[in-house]
Structures are given as structure tokens and as C-alpha cells.
N, C-alpha and C positions, 0 to 999 in steps of 0.2 A: 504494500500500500504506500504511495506517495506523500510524501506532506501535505500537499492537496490535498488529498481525499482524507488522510486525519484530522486537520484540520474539521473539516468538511461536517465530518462525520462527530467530533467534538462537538462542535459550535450546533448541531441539530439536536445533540445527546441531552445536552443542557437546558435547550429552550427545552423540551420535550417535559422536562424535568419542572422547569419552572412553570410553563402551562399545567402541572399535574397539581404542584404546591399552592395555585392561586385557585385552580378549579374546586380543588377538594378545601380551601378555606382554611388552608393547616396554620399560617400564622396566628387568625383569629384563634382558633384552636389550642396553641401554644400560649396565649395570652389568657386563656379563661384557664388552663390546670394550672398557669402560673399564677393567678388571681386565687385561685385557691389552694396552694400553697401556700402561700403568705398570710391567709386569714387560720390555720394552725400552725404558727409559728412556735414551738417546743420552749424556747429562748424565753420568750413571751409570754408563754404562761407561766414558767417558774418564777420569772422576778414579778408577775404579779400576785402568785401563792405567796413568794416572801414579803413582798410590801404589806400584803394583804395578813400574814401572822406578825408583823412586825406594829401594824395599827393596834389588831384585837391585843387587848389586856384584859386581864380574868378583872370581871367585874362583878362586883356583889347585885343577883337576881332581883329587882323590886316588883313588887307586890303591883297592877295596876288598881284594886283597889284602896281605896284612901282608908289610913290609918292598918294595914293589914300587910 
């Protein structure tokens, strides 16, 4: 095969490729499991566990009725 026709045959391979990435919508795609991803963030919830034990302090239970 000639450089030509590698060429050729590259440069069809590709669009081919990229007609297939924009038909099938796979960026959108890549963007919504990435979008969710990032809303379970592991990181995220531990320093909000810890913020969140480092607020609560043992506090004496009160009564909501008055006098009781």
C-alpha cells in the first residue's frame, strides 16, 4: 500500500469514527456518568460525616413539655 492510499484510508478511518461518536451522542453521554460521578463523591461524604460528628455534642434530652 502507498502512502497515498494510507493516508487515504486513515483520514476515512477517522471521520468514520467520529460520525459514529457524534451519531451515537457518546460525548453527551460521557458528560451525564461524569455528572454523576461527582454527585457521590466518597471524599465528600467523609468530611461531611466528620464536620457533621465534630458539631453534634452529647447534649442533655429536654422534656418538650413544660416543667417535665
Amino acid at each position: 500500500m502507498t502512502l497515498g492510499q494510507s493516508l487515504a484510508v486513515l483520514a476515512f478511518s477517522l471521520t468514520l469514527v467520529v460520525i459514529l461518536l457524534v451519531g451515537f451522542d457518546v460525548p453527551s453521554r460521557l458528560n451525564r456518568l461524569n455528572r454523576l460521578n461527582r454527585l457521590v463523591d466518597p471524599e465528600a461524604v467523609v468530611y461531611r460525616l466528620a464536620s457533621e460528628a465534630l458539631m453534634d455534642s452529647p447534649r442533655p434530652i429536654r422534656s418538650a413539655t413544660p416543667g417535665g
